[in-house]
N, CA, C and O atoms as a GROMACS GRO file, in nm:
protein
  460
    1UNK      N    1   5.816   3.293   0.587
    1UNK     CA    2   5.736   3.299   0.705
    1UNK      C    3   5.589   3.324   0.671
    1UNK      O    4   5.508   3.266   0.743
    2UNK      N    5   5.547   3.393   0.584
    2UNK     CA    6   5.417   3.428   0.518
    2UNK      C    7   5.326   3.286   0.451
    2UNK      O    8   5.206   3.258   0.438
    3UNK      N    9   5.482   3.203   0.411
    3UNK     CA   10   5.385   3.108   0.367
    3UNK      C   11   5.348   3.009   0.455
    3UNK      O   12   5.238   2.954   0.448
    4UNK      N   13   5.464   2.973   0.566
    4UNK     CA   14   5.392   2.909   0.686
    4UNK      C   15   5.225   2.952   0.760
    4UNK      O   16   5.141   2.872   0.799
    5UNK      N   17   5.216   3.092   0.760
    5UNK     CA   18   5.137   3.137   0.817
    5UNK      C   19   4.982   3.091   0.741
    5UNK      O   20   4.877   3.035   0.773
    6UNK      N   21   5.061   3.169   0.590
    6UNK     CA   22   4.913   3.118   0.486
    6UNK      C   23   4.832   2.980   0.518
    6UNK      O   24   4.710   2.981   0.537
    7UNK      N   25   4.921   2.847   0.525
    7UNK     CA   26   4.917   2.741   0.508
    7UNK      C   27   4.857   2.685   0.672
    7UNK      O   28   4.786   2.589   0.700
    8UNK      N   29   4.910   2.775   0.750
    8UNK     CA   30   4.883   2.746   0.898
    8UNK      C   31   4.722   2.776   0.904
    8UNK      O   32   4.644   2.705   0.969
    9UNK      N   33   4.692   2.864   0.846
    9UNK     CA   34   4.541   2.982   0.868
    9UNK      C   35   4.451   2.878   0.740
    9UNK      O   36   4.334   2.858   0.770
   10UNK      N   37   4.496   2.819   0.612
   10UNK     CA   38   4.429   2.713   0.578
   10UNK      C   39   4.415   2.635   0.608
   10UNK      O   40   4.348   2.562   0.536
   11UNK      N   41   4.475   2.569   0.769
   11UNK     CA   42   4.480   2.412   0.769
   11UNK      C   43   4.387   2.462   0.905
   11UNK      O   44   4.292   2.390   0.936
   12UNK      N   45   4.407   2.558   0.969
   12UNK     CA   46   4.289   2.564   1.060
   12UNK      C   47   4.122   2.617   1.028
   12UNK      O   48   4.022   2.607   1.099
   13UNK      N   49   4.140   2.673   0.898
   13UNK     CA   50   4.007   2.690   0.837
   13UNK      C   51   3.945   2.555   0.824
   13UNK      O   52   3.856   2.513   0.897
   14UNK      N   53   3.993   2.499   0.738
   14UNK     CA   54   3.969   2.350   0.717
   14UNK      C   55   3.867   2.241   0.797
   14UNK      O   56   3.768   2.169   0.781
   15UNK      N   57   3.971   2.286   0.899
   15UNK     CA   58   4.007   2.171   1.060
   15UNK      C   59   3.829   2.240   1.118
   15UNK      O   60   3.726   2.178   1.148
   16UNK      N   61   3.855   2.372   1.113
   16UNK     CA   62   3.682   2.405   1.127
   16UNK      C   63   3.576   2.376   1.044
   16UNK      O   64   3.478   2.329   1.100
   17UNK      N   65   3.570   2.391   0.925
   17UNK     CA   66   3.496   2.378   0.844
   17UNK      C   67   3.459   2.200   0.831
   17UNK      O   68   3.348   2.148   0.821
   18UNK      N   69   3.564   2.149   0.836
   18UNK     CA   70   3.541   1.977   0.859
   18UNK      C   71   3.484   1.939   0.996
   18UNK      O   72   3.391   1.858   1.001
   19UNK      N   73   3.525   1.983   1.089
   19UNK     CA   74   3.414   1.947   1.248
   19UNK      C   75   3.318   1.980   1.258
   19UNK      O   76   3.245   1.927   1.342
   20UNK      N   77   3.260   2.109   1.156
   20UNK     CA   78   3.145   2.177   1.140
   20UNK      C   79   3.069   2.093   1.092
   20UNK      O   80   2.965   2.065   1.151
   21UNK      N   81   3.109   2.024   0.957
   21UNK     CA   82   3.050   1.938   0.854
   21UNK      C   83   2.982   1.805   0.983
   21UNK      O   84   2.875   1.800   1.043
   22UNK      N   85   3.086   1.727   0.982
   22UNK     CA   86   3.110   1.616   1.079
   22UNK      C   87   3.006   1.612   1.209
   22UNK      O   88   2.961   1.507   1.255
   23UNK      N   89   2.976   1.746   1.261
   23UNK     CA   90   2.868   1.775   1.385
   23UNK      C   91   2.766   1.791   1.348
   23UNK      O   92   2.666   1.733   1.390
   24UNK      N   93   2.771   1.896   1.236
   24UNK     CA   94   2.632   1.859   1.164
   24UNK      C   95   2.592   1.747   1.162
   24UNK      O   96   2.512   1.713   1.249
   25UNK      N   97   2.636   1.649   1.057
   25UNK     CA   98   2.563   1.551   0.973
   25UNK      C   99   2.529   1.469   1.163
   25UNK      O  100   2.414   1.438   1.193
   26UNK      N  101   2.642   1.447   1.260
   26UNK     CA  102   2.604   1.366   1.356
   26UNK      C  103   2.486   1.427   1.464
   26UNK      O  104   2.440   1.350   1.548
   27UNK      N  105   2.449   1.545   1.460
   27UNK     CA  106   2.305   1.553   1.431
   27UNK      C  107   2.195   1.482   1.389
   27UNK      O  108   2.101   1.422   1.441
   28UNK      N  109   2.234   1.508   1.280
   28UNK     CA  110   2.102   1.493   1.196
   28UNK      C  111   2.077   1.321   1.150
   28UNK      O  112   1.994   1.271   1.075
   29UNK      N  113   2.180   1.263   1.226
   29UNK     CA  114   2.164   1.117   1.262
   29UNK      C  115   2.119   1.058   1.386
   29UNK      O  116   2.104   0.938   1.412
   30UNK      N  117   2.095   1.180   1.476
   30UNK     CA  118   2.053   1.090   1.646
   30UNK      C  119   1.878   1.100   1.638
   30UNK      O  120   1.798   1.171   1.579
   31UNK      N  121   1.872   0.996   1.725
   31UNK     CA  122   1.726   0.967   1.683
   31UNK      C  123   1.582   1.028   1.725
   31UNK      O  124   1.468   0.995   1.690
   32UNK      N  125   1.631   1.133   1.814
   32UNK     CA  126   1.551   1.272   1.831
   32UNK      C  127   1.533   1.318   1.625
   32UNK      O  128   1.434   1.296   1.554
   33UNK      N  129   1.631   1.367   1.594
   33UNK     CA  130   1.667   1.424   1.443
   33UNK      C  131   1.566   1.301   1.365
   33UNK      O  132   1.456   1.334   1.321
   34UNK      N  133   1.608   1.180   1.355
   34UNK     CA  134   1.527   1.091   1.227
   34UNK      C  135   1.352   1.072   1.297
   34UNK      O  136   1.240   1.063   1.246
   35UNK      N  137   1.380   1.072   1.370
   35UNK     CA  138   1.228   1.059   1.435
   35UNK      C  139   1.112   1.208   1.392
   35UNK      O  140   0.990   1.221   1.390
   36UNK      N  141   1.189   1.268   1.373
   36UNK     CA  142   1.120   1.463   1.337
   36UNK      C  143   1.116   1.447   1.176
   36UNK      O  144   1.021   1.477   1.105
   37UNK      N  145   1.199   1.411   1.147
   37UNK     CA  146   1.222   1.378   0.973
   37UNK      C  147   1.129   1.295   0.965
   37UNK      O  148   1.023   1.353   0.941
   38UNK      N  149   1.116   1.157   0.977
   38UNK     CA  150   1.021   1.053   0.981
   38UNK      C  151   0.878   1.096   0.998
   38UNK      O  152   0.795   1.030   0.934
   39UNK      N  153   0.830   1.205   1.081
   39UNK     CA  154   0.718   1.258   1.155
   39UNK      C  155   0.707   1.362   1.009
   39UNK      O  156   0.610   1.358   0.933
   40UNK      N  157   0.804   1.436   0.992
   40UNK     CA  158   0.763   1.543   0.901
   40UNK      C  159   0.709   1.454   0.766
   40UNK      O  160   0.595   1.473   0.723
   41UNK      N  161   0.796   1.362   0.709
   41UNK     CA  162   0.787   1.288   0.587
   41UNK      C  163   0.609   1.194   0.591
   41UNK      O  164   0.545   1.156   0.492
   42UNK      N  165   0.569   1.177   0.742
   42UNK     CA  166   0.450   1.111   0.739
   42UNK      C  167   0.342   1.216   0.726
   42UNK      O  168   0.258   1.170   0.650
   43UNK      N  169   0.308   1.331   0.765
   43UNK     CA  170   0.245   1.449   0.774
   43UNK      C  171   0.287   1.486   0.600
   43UNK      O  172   0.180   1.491   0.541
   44UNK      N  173   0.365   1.504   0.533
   44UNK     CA  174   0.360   1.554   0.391
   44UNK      C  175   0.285   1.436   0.303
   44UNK      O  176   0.220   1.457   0.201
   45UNK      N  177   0.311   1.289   0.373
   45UNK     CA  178   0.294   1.199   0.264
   45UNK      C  179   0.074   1.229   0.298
   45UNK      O  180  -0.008   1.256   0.210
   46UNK      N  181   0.049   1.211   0.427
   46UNK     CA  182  -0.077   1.254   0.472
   46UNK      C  183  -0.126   1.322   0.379
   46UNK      O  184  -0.201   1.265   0.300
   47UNK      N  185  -0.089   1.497   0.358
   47UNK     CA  186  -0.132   1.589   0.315
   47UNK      C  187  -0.144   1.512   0.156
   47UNK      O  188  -0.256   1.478   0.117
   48UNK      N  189  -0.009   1.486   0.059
   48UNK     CA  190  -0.078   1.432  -0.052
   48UNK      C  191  -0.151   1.350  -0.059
   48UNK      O  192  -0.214   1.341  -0.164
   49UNK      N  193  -0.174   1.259   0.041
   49UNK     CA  194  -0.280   1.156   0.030
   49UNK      C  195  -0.420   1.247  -0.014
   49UNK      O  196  -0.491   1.220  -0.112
   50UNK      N  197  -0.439   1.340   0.063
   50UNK     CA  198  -0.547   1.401   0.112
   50UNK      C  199  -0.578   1.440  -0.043
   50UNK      O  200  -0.669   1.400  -0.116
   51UNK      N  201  -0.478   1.525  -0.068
   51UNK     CA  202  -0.494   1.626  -0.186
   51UNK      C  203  -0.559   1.499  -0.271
   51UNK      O  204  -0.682   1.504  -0.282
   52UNK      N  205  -0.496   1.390  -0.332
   52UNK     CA  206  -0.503   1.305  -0.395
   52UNK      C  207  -0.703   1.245  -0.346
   52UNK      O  208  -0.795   1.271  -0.424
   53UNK      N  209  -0.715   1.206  -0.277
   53UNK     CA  210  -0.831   1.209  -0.226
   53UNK      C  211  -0.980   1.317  -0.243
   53UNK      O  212  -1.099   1.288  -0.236
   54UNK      N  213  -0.927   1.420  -0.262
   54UNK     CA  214  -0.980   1.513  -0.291
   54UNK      C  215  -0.946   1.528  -0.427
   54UNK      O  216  -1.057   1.493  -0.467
   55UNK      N  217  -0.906   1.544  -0.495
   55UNK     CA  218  -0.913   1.519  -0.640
   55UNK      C  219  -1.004   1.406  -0.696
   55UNK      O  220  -1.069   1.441  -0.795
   56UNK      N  221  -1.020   1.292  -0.658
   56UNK     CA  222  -1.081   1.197  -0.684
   56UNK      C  223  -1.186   1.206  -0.704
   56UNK      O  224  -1.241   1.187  -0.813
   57UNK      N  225  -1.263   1.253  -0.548
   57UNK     CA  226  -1.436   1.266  -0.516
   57UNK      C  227  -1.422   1.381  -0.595
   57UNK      O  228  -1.515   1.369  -0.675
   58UNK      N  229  -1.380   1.458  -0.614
   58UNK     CA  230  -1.389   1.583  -0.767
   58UNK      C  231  -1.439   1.540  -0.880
   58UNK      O  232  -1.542   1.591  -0.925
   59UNK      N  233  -1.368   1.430  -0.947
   59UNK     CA  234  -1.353   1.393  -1.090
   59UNK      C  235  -1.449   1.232  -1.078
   59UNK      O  236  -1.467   1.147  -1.166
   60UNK      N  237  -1.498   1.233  -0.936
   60UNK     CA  238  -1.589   1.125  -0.906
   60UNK      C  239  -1.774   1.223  -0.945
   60UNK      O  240  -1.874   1.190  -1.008
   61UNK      N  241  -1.737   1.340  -0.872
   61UNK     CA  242  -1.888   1.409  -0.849
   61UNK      C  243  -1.889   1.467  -1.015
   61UNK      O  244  -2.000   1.452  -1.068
   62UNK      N  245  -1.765   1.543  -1.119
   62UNK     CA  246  -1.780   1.586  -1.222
   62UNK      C  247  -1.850   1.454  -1.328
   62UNK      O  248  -1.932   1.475  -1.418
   63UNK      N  249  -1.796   1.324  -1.291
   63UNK     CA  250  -1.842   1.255  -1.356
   63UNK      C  251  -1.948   1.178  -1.341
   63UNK      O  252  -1.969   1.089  -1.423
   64UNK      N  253  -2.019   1.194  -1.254
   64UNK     CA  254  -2.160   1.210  -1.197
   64UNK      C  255  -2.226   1.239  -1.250
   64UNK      O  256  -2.318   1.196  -1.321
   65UNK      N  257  -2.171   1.350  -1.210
   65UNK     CA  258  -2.287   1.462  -1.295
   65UNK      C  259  -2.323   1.457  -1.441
   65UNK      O  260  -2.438   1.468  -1.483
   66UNK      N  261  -2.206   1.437  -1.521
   66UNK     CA  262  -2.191   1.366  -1.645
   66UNK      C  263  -2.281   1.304  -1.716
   66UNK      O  264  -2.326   1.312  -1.830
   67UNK      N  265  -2.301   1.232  -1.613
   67UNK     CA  266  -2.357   1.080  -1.668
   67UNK      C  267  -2.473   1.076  -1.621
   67UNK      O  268  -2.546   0.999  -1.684
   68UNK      N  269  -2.534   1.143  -1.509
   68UNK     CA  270  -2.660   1.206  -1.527
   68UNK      C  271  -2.720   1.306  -1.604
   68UNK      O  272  -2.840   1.304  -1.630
   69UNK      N  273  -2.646   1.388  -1.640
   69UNK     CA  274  -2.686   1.430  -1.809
   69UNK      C  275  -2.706   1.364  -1.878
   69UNK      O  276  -2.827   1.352  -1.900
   70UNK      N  277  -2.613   1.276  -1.959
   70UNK     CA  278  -2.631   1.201  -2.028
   70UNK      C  279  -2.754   1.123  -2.035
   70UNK      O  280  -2.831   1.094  -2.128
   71UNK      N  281  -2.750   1.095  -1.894
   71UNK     CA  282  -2.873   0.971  -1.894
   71UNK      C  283  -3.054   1.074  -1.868
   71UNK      O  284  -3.158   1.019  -1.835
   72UNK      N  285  -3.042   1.193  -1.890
   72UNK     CA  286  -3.140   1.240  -1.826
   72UNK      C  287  -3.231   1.223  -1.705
   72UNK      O  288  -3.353   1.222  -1.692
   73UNK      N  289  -3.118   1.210  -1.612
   73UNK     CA  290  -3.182   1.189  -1.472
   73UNK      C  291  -3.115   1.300  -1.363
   73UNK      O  292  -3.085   1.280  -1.246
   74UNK      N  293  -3.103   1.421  -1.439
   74UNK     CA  294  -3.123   1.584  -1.354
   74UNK      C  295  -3.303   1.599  -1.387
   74UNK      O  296  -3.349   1.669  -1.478
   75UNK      N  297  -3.336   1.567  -1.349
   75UNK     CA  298  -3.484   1.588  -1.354
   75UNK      C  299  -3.504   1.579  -1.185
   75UNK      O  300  -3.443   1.497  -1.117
   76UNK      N  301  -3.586   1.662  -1.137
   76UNK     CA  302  -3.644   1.614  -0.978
   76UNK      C  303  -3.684   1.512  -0.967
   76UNK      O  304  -3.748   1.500  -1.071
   77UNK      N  305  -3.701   1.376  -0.887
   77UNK     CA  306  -3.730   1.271  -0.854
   77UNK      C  307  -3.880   1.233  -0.789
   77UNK      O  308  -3.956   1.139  -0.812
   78UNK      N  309  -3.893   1.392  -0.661
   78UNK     CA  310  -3.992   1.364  -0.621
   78UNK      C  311  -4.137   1.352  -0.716
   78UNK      O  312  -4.163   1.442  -0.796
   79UNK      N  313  -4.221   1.244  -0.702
   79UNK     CA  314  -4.322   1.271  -0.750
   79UNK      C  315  -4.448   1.281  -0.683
   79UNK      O  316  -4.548   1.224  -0.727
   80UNK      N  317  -4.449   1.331  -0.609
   80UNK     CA  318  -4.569   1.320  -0.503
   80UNK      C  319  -4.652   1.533  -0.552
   80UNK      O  320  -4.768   1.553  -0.587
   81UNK      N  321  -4.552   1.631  -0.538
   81UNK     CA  322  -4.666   1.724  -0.568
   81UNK      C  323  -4.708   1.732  -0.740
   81UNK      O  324  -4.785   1.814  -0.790
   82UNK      N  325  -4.637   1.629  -0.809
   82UNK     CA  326  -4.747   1.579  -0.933
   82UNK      C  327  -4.856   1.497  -0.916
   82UNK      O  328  -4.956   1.512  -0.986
   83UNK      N  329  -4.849   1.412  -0.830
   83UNK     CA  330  -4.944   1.327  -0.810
   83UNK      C  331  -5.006   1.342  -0.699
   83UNK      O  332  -4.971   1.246  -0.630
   84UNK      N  333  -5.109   1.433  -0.615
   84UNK     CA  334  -5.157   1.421  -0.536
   84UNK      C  335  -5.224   1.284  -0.509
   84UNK      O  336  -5.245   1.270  -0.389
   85UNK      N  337  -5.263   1.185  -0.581
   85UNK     CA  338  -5.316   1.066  -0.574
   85UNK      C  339  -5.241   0.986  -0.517
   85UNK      O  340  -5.291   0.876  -0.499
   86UNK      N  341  -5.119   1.003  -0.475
   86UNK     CA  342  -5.048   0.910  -0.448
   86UNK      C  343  -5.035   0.875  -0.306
   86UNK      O  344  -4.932   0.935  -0.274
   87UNK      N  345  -5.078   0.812  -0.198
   87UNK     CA  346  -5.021   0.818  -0.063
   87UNK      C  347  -4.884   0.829  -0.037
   87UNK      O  348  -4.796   0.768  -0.098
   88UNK      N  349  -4.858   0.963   0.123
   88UNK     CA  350  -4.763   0.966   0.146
   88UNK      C  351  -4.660   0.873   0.175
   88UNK      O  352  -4.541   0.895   0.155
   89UNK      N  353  -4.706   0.774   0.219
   89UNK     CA  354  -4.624   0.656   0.283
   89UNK      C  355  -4.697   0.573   0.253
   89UNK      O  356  -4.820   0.579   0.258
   90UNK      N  357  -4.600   0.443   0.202
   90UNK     CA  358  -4.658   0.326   0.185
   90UNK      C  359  -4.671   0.225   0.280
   90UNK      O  360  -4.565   0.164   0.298
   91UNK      N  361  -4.764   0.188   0.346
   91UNK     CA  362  -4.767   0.119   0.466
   91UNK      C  363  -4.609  -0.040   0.434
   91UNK      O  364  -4.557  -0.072   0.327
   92UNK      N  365  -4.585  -0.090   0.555
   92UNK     CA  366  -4.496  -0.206   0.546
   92UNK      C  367  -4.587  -0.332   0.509
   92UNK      O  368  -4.706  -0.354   0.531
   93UNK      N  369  -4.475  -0.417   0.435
   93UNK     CA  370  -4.552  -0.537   0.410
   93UNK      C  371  -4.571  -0.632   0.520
   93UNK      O  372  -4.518  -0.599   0.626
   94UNK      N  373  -4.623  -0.722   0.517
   94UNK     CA  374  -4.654  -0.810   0.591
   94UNK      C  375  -4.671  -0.931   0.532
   94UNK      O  376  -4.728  -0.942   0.424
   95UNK      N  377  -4.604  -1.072   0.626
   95UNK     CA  378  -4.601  -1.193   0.585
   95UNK      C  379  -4.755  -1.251   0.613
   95UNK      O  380  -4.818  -1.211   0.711
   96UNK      N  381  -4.814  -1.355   0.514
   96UNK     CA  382  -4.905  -1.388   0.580
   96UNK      C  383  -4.949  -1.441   0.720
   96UNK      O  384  -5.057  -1.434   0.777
   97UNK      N  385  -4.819  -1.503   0.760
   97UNK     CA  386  -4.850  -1.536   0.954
   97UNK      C  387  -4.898  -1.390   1.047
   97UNK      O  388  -4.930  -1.388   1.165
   98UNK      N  389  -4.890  -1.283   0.956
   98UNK     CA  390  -4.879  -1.198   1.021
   98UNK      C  391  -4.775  -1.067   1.032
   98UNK      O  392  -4.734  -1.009   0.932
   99UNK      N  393  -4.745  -1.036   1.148
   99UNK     CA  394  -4.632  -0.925   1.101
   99UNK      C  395  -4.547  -1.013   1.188
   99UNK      O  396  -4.593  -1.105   1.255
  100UNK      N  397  -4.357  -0.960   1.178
  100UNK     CA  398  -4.318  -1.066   1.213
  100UNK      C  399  -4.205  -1.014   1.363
  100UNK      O  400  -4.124  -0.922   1.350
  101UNK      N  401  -4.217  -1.074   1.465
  101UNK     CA  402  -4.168  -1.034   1.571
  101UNK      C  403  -4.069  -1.106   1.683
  101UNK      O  404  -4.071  -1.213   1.743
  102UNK      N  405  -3.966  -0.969   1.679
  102UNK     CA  406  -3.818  -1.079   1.718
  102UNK      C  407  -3.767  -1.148   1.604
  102UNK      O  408  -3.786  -1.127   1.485
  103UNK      N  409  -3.678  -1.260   1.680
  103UNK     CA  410  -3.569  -1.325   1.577
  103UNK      C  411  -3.664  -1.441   1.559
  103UNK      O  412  -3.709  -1.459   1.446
  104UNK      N  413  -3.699  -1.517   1.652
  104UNK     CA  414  -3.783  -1.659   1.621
  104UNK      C  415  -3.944  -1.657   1.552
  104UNK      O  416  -4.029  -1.743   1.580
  105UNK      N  417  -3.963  -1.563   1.477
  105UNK     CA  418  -4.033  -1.588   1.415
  105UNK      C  419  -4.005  -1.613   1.256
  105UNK      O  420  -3.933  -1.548   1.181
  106UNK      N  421  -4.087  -1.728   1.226
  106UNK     CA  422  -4.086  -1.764   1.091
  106UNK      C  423  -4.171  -1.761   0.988
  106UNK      O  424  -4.284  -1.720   1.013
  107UNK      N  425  -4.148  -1.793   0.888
  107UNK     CA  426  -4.236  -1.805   0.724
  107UNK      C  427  -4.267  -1.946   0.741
  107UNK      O  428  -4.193  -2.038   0.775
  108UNK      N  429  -4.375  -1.944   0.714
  108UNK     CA  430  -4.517  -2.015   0.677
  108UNK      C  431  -4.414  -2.160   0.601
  108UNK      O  432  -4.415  -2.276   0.642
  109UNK      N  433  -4.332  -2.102   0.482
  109UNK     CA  434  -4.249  -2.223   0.423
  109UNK      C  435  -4.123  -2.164   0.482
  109UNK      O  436  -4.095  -2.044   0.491
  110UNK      N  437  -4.034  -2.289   0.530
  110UNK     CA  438  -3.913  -2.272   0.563
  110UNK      C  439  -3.859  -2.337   0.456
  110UNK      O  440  -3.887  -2.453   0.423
  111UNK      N  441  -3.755  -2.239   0.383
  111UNK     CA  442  -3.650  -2.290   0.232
  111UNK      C  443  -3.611  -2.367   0.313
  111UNK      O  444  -3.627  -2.480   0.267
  112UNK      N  445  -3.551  -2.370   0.446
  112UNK     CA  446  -3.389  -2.444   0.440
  112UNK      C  447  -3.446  -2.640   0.495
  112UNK      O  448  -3.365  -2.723   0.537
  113UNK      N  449  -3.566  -2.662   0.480
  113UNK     CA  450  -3.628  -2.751   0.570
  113UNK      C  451  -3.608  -2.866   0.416
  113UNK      O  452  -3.615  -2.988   0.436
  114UNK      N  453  -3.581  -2.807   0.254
  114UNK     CA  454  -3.535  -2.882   0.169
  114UNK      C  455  -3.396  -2.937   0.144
  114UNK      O  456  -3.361  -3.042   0.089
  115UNK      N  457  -3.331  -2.845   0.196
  115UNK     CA  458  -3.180  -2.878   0.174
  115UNK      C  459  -3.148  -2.973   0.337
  115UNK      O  460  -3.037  -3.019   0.361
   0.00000   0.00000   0.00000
């Protein structure tokens, strides 16, 4: 009688433990469930993008910098309070017709009047 019982109390452990399994997984198959998975998996793949992205412009700006060493061009650029001689602004050029205004105005030689 003990062993009926044993065998009775394993086959209903079982019988739970397998519908347990079985409800789970049919969960985690309805499409509320893959749609949250799908959403989570796009947001992680995002974030490494990012990271990855940011690593880049890193080893983009370190090697920048690099190579402006190298080339000796960390030097300041401006040269104007060395050169007081220099005007602040260089006025715009101008075509000889004049200066040029709107779209329909043209150059004196039109290239395309050869081809």
């Amino acid at each position: 009688m003990f062993r009926r019982a044993f065998w009775f109390g394993a086959g209903a452990a079982a019988g739970v433990w397998a519908t347990t399994k079985v409800n789970r997984k049919l969960r985690s198959l309805t499409p509320e469930s893959l749609a949250a998975r799908a959403a989570d998996q796009a947001v992680a793949a995002g974030h490494r993008l990012r990271d990855f992205a940011l690593d880049v412009r890193a080893g983009m700006a370190q090697r920048e910098s690099e190579l402006n060493e190298a080339l000796g061009l960390t030097a300041p650029v401006d040269p104007a309070p060395d050169h007081p001689e220099l005007p602040a602004r260089v006025p715009p050029r101008t075509l000889p017709g004049g200066p040029r205004r709107g779209l329909g105005a043209t150059h004196p030689y039109d290239r395309n009047e050869d081809h």
